[in-house]
MIDOSE-1310 file (N, C-alpha, C; in nm, 2 decimals, decimal comma, always signed):
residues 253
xxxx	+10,20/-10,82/+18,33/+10,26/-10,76/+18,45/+10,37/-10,86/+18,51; +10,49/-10,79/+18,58/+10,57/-10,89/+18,60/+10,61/-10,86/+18,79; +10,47/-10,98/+18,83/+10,42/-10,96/+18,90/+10,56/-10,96/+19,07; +10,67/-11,07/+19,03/+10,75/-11,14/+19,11/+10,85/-10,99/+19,13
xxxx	+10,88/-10,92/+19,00/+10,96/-10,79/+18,99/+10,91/-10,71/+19,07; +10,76/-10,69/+19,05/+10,68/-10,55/+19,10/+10,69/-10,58/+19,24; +10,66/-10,67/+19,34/+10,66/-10,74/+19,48/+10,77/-10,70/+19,48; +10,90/-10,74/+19,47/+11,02/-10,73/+19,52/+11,11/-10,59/+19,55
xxxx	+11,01/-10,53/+19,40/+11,04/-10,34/+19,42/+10,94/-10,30/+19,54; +10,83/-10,32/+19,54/+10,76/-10,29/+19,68/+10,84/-10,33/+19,80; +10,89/-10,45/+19,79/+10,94/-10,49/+19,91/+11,01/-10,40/+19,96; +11,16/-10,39/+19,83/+11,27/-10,34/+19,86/+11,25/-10,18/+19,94
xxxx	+11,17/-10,15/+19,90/+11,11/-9,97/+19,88/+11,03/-9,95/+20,06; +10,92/-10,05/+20,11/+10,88/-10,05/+20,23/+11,02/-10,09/+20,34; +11,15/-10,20/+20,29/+11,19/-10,24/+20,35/+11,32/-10,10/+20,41; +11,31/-10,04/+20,31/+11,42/-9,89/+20,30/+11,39/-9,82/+20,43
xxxx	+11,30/-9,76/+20,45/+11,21/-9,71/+20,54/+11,19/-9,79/+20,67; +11,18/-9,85/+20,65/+11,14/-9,95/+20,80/+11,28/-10,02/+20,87; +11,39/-10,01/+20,76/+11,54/-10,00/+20,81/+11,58/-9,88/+20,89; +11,53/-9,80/+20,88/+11,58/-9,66/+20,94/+11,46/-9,56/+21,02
xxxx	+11,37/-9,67/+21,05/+11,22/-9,63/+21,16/+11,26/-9,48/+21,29; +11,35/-9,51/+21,31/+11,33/-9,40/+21,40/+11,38/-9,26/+21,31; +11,46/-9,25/+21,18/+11,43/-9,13/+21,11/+11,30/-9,12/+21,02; +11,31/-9,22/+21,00/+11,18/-9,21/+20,91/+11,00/-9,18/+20,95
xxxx	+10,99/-9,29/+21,09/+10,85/-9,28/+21,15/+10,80/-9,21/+21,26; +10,96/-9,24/+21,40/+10,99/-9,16/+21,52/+10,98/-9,04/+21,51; +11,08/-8,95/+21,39/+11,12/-8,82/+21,41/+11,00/-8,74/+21,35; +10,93/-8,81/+21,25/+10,78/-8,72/+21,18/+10,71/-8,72/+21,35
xxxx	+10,66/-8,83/+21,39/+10,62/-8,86/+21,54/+10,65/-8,72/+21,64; +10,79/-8,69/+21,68/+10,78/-8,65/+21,77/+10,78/-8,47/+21,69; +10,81/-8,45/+21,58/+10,82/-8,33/+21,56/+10,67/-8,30/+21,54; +10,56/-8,36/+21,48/+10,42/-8,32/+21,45/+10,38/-8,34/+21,65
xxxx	+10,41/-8,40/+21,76/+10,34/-8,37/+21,85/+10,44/-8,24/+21,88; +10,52/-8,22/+21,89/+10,57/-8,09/+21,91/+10,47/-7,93/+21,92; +10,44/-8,00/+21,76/+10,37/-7,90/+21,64/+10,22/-7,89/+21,77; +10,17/-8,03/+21,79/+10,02/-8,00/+21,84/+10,04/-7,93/+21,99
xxxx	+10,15/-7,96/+22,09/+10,14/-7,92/+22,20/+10,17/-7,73/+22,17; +10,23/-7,73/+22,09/+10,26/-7,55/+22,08/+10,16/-7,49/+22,03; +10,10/-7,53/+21,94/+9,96/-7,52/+21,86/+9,82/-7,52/+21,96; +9,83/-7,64/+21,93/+9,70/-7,70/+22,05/+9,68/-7,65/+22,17
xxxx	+9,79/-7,65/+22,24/+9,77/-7,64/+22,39/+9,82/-7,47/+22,42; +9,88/-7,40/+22,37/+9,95/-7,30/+22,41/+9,88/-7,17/+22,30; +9,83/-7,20/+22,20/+9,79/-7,07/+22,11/+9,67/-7,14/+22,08; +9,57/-7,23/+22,14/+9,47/-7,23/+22,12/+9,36/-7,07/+22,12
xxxx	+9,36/-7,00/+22,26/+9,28/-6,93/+22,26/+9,26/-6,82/+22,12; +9,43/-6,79/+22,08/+9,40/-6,69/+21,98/+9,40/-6,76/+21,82; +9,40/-6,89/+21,81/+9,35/-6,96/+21,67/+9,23/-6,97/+21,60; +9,19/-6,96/+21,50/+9,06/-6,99/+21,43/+9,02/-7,11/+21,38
xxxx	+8,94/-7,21/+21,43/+8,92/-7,30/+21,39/+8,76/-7,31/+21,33; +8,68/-7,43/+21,33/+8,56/-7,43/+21,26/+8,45/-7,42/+21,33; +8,33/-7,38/+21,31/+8,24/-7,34/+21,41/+8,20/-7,45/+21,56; +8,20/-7,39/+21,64/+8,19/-7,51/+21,76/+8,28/-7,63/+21,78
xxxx	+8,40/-7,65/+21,73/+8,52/-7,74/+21,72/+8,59/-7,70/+21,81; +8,64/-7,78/+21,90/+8,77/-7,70/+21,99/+8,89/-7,70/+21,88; +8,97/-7,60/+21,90/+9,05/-7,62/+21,82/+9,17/-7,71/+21,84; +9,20/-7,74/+21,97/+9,29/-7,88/+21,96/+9,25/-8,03/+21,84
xxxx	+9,08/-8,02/+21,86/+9,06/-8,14/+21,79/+9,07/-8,10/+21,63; +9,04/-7,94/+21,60/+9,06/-7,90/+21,49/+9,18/-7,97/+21,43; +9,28/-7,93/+21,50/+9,43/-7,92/+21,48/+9,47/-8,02/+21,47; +9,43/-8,10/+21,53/+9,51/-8,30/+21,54/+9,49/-8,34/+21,37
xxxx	+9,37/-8,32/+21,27/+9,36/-8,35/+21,18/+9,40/-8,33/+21,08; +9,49/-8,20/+21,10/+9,53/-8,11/+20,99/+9,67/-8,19/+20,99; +9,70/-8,19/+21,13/+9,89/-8,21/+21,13/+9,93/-8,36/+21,09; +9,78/-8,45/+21,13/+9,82/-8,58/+21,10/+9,84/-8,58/+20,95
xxxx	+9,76/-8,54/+20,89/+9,82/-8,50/+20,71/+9,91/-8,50/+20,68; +9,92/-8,35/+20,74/+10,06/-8,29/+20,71/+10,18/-8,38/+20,72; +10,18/-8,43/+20,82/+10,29/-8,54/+20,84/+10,28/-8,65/+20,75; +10,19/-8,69/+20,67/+10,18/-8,80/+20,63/+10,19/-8,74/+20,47
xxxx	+10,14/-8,64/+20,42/+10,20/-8,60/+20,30/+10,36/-8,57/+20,28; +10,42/-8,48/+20,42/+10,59/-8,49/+20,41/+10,64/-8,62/+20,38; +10,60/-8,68/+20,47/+10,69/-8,83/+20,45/+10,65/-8,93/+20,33; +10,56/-8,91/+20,27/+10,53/-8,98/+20,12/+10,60/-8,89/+20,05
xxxx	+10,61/-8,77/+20,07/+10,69/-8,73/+19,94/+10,85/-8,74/+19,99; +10,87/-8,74/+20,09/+11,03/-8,73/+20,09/+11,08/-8,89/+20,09; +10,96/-8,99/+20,08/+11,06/-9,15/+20,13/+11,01/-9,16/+19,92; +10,94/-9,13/+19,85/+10,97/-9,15/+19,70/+11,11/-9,05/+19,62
xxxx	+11,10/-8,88/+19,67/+11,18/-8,88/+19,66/+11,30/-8,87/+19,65; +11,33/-8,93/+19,79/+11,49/-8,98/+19,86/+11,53/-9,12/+19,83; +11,44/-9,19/+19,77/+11,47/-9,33/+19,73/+11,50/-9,32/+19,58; +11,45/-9,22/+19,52/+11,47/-9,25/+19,38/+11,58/-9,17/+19,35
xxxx	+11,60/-9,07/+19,41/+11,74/-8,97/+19,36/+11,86/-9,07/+19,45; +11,84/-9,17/+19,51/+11,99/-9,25/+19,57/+11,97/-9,35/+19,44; +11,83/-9,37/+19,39/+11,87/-9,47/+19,28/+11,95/-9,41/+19,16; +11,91/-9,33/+19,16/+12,00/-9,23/+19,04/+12,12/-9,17/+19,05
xxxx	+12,16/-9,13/+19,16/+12,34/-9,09/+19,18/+12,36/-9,26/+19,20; +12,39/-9,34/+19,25/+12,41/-9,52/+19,28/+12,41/-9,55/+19,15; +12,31/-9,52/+19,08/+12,31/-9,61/+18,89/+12,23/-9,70/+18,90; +12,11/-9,73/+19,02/+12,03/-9,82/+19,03/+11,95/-9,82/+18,95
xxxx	+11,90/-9,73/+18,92/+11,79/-9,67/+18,82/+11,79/-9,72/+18,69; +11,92/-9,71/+18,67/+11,96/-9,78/+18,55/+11,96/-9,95/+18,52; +11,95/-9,95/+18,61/+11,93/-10,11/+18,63/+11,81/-10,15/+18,60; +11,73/-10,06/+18,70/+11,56/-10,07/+18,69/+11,47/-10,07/+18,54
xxxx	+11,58/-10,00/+18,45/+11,52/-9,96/+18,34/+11,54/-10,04/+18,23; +11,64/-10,12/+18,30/+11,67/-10,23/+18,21/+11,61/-10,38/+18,22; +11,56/-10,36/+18,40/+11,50/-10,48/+18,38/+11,37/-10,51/+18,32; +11,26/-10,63/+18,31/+11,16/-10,66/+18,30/+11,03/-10,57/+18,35
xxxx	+11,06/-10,45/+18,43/+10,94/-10,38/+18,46/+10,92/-10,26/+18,41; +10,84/-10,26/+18,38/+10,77/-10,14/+18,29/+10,74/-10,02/+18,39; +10,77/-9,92/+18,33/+10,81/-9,76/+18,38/+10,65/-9,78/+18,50; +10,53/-9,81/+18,43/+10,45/-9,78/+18,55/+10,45/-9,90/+18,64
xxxx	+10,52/-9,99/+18,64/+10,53/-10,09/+18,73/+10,62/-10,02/+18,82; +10,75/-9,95/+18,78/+10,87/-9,90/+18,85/+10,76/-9,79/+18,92; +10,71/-9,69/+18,86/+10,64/-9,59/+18,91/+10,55/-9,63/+19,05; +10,43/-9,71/+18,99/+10,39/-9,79/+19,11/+10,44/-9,84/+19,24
xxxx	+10,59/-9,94/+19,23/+10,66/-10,00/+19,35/+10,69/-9,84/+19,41; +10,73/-9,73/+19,36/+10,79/-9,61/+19,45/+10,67/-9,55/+19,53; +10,59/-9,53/+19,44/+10,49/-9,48/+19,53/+10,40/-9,56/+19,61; +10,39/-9,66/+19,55/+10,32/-9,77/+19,72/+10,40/-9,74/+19,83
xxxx	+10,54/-9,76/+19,79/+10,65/-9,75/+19,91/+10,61/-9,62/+20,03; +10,57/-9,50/+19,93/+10,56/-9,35/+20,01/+10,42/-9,42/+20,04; +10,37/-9,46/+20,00/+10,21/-9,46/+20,09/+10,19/-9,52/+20,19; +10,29/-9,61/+20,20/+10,31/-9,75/+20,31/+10,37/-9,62/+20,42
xxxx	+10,46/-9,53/+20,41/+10,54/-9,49/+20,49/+10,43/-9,38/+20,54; +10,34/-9,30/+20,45/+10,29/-9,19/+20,49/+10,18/-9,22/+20,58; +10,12/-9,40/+20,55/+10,03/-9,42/+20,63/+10,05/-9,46/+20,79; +10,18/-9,53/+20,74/+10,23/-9,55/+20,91/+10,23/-9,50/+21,00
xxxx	+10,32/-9,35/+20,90/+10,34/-9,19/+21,03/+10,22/-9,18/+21,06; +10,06/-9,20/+20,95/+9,96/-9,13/+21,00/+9,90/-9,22/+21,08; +9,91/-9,33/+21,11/+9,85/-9,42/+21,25/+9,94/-9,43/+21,34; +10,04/-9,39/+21,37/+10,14/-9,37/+21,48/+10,10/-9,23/+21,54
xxxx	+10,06/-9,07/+21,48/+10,02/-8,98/+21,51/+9,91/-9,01/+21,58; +9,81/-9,04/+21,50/+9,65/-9,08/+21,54/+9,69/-9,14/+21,68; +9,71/-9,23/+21,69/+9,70/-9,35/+21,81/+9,77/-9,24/+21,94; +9,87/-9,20/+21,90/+9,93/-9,09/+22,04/+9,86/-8,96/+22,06
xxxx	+9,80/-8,92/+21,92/+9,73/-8,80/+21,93/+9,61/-8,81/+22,03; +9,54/-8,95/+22,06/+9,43/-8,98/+22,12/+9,48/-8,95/+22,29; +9,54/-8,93/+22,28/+9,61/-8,93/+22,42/+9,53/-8,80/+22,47; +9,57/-8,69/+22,39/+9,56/-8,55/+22,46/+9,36/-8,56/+22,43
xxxx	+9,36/-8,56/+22,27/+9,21/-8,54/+22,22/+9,13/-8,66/+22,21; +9,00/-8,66/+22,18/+8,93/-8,76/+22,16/+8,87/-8,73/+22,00; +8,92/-8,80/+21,91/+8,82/-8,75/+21,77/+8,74/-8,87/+21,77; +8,59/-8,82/+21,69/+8,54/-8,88/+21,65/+8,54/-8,98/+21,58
xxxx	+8,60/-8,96/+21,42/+8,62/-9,04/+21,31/+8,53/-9,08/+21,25; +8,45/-8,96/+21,16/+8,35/-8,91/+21,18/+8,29/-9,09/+21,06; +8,40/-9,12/+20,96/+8,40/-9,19/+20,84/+8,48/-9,24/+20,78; +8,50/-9,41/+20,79/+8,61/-9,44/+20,81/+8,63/-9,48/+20,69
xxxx	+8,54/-9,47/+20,55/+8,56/-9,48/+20,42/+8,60/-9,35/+20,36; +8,55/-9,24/+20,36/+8,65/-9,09/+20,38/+8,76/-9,09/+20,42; +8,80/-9,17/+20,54/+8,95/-9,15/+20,58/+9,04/-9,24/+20,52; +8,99/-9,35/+20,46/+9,06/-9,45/+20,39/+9,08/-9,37/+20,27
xxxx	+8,97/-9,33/+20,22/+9,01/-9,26/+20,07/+9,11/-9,17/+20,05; +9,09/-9,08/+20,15/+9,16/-8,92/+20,16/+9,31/-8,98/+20,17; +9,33/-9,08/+20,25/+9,45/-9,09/+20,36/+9,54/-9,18/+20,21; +9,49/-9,24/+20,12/+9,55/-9,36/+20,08/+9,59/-9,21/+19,93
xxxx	+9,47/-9,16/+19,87/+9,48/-9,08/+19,83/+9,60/-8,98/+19,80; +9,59/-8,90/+19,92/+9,65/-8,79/+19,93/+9,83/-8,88/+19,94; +9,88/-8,98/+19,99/+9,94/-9,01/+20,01/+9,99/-9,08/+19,82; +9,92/-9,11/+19,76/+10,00/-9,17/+19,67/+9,99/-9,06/+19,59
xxxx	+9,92/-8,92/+19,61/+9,95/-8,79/+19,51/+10,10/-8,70/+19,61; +10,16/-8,74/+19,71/+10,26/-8,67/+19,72/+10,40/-8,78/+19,70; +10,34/-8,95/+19,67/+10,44/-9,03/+19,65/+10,49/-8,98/+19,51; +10,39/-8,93/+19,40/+10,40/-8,94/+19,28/+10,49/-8,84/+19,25
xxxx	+10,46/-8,69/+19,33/+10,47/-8,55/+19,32/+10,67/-8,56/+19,39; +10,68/-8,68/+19,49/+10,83/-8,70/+19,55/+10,89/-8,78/+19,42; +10,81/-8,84/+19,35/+10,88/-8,94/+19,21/+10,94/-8,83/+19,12; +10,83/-8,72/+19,11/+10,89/-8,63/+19,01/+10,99/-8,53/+19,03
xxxx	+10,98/-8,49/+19,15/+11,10/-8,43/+19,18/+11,22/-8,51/+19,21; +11,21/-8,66/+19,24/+11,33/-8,76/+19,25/+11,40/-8,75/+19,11; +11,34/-8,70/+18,99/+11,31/-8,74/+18,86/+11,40/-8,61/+18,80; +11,36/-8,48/+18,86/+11,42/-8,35/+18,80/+11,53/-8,33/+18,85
xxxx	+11,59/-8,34/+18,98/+11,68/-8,34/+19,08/+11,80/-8,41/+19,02; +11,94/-8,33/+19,02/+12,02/-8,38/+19,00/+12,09/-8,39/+19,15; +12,05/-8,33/+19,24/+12,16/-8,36/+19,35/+12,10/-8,31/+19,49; +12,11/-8,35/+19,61/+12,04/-8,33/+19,70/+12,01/-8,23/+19,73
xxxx	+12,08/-8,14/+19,72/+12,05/-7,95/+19,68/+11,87/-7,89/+19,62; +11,89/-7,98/+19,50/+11,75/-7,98/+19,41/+11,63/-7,99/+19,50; +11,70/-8,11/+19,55/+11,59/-8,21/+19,59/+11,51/-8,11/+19,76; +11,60/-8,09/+19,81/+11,58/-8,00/+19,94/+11,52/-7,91/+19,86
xxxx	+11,55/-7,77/+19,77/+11,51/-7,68/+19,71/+11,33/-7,72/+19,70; +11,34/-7,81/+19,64/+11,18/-7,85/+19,61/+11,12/-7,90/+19,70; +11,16/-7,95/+19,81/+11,07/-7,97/+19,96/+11,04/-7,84/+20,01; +11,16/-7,75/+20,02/+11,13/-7,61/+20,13/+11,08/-7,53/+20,03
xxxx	+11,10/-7,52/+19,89/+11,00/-7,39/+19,78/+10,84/-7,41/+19,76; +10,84/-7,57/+19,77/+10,75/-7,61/+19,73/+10,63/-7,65/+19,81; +10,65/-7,81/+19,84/+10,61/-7,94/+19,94/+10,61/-7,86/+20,10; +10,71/-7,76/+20,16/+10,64/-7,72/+20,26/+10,53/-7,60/+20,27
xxxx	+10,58/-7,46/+20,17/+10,47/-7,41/+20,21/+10,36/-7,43/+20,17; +10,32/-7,52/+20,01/+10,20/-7,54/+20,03/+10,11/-7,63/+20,13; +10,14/-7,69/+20,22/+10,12/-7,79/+20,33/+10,08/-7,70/+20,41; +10,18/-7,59/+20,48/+10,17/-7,50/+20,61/+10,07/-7,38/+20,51
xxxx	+10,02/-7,37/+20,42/+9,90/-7,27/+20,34/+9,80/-7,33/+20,31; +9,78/-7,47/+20,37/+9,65/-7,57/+20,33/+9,56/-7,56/+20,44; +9,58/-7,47/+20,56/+9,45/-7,50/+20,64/+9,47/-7,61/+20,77; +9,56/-7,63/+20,74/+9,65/-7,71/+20,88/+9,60/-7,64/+21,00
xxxx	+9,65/-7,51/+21,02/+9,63/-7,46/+21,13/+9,53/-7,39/+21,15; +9,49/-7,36/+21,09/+9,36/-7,26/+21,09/+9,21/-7,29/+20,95; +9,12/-7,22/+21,00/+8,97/-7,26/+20,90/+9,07/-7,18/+20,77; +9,01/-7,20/+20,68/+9,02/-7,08/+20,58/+8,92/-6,96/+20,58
xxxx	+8,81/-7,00/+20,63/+8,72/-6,94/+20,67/+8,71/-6,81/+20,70; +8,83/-6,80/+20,84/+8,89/-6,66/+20,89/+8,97/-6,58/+20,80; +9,02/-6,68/+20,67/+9,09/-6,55/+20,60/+9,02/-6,46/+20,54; +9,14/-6,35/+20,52/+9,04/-6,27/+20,42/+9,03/-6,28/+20,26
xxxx	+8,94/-6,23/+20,23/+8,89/-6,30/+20,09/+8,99/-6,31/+19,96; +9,09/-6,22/+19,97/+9,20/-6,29/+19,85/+9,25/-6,38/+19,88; +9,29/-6,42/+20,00/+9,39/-6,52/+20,04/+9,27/-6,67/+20,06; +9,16/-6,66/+20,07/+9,05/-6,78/+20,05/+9,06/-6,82/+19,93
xxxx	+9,06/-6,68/+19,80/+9,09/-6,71/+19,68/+9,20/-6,85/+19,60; +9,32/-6,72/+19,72/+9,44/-6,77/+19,66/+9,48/-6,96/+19,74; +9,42/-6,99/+19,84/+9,40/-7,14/+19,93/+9,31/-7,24/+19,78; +9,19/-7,14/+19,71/+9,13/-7,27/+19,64/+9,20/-7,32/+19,49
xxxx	+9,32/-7,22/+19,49/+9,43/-7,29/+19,37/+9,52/-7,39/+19,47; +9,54/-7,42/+19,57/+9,62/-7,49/+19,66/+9,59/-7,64/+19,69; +9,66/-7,76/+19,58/+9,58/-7,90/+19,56/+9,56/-7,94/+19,73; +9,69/-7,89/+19,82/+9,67/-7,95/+19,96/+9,62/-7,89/+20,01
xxxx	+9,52/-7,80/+20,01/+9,43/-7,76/+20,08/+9,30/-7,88/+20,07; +9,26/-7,93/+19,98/+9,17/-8,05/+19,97/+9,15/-8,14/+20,03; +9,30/-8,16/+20,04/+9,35/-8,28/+20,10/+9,35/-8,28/+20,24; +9,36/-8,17/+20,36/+9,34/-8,21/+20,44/+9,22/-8,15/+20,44
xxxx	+9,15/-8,09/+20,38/+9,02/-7,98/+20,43/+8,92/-8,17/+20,41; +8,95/-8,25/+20,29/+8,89/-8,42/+20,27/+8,92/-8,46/+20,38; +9,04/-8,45/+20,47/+9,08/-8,56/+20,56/+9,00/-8,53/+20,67; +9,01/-8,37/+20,67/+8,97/-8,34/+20,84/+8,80/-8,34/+20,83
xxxx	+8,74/-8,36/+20,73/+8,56/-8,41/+20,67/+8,57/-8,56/+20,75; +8,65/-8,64/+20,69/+8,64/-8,79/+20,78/+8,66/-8,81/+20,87; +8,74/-8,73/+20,94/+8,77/-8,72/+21,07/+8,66/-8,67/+21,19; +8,60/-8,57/+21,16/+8,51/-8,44/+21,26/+8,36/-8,46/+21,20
xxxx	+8,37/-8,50/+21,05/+8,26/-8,43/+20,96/+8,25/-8,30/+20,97; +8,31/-8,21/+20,96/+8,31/-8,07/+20,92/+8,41/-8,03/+20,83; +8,44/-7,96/+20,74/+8,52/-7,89/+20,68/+8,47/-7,79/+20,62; +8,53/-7,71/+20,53/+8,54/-7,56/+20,46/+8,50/-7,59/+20,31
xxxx	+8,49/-7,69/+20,28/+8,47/-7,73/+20,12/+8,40/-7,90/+20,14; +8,30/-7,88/+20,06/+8,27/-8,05/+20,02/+8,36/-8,15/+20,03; +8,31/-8,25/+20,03/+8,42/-8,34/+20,06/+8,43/-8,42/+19,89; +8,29/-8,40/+19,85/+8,29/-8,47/+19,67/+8,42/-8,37/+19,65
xxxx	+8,38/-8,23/+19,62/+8,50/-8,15/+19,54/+8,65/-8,18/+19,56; +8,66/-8,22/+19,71/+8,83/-8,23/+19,75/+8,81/-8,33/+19,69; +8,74/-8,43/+19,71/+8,83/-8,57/+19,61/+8,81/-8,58/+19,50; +8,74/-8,47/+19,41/+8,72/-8,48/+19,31/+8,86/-8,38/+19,27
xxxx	+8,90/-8,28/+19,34/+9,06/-8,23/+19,28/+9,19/-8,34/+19,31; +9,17/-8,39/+19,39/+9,29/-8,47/+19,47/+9,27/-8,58/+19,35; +9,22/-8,65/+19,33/+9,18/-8,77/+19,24/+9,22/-8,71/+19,07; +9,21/-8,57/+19,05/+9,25/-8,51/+18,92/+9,40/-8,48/+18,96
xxxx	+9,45/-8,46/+19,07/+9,57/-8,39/+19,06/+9,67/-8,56/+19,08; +9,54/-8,65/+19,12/+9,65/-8,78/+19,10/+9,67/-8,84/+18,99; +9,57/-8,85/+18,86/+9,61/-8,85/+18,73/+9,69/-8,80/+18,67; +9,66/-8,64/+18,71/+9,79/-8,59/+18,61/+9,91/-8,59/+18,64
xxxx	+9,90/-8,61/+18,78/+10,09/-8,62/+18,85/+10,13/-8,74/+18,76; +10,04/-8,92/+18,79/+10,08/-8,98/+18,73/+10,10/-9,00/+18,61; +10,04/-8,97/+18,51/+10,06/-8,98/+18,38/+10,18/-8,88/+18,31; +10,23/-8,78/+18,40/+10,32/-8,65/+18,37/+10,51/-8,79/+18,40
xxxx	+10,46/-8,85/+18,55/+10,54/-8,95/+18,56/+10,62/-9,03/+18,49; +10,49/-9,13/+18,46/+10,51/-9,26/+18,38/+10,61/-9,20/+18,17; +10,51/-9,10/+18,19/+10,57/-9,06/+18,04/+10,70/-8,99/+18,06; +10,76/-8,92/+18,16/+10,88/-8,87/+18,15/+11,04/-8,99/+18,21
xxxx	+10,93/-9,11/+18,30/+11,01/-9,22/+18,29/+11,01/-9,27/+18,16; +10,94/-9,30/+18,08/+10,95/-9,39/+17,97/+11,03/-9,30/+17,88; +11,08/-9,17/+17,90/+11,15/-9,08/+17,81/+11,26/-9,12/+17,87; +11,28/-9,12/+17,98/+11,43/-9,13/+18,00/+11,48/-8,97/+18,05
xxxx	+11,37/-8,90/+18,11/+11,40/-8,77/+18,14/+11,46/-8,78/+18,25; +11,57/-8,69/+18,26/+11,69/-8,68/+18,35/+11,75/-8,80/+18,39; +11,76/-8,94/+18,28/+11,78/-9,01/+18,34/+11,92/-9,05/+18,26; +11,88/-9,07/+18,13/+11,95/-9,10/+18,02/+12,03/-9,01/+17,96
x	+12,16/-9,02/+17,98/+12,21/-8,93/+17,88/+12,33/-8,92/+17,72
């Protein structure tokens, strides 16, 4: 492992993001309290949440996710499609580090960024709600988890994307509505039964239905199952990765 390369790509990758904090950490910040005061405070009475939960505190759990999966997937892949119109990429491929070393430094980078937004949310969120926190080994898992399966999932679309166009395309076709159909706002509970159906093909449903388990101790599914899909869906993201970097897909031509 070439350990001095892999540090310096981490570096470079945390340091990208933390150059431009108030788009990157500020604006997730103020648009997810947005989300909770319109949500939380103003459409609480007619929302569905989980049995005996207020739904404000429901709701704080879902959005801190949510915010923390957007921004892992958009800081991997908005960093990697500038490395690839730039020709950085090319560089990368040339040097000393091996495709999953390269893979690795991008997605640490999204997990570094997803986890920030998500303790910057938390800490202001406490303001309005009081959460329990229900398990702080649950919330480490889910949170480190779910964040390096949307760093992977922004790698590969940094990867198919020839131009910012793509790249947007597969945030709003994709990365948002399965987020806003995970249970963010509501139990699944209340749905009706095709659409319950159609939530347990949905990997981010897991993910926060796992998060908001550490959080409350309540959710809609196990918490073994969610991290037993979230944990599968991060293998195969990664290994789909590593192998279409070492091909040189859409990179090489």
């Amino acid at each position: 492992m070439n350990t001095i390369g892999f540090l310096t790509l981490c570096r470079k990758e945390v340091g990208r993001f933390l150059s431009v904090s108030v788009q990157t950490v500020f604006a997730p910040l103020v648009s997810t309290l947005l989300y909770f005061v319109i949500f939380g405070q103003l459409m609480s009475d007619q929302a569905a949440s989980l049995r005996g939960i207020d739904y404000a505190v429901f709701l704080l759990p879902g959005l801190i996710m949510m915010a923390m999966l957007q921004n892992a997937f958009s800081n991997s892949s908005s960093s990697l499609i500038q490395s690839k119109m730039y020709g950085n990429l090319d560089l990368l491929l040339l040097s000393p580090l091996s495709p999953i070393e390269i893979f690795a430094a991008f997605v640490l980078g999204a997990v570094a960024r997803g986890m920030l937004v998500g303790v910057a949310i938390a800490l202001v969120g406490q303001w309005w709600v009081s959460l329990s926190w229900h398990s702080f080994a649950w919330l480490l898992v889910f949170s480190l988890l779910s964040n390096f399966v949307l760093g992977a999932m922004g790698f590969l679309a940094g990867l198919w994307a020839a131009k910012y166009d793509h790249l947007a395309a597969f945030q709003n076709f994709v990365v948002l509505p399965l987020t806003f159909l995970s249970g963010v706002f509501y139990s699944v509970t209340a749905l009706p039964e095709v659409w319950q159906l159609a939530t347990a093909f949905n990997p981010f449903f897991y993910m926060v239905d796992g998060f908001r388990y550490a959080v409350l101790g309540a959710s809609d599914q196990s918490p073994w199952v969610s991290l037993l899909v979230t944990a599968g869906f991060a293998v195969v993201l990664s290994t789909v990765c590593i192998v279409l970097l070492q091909k040189g897909w859409k990179i090489r031509r």
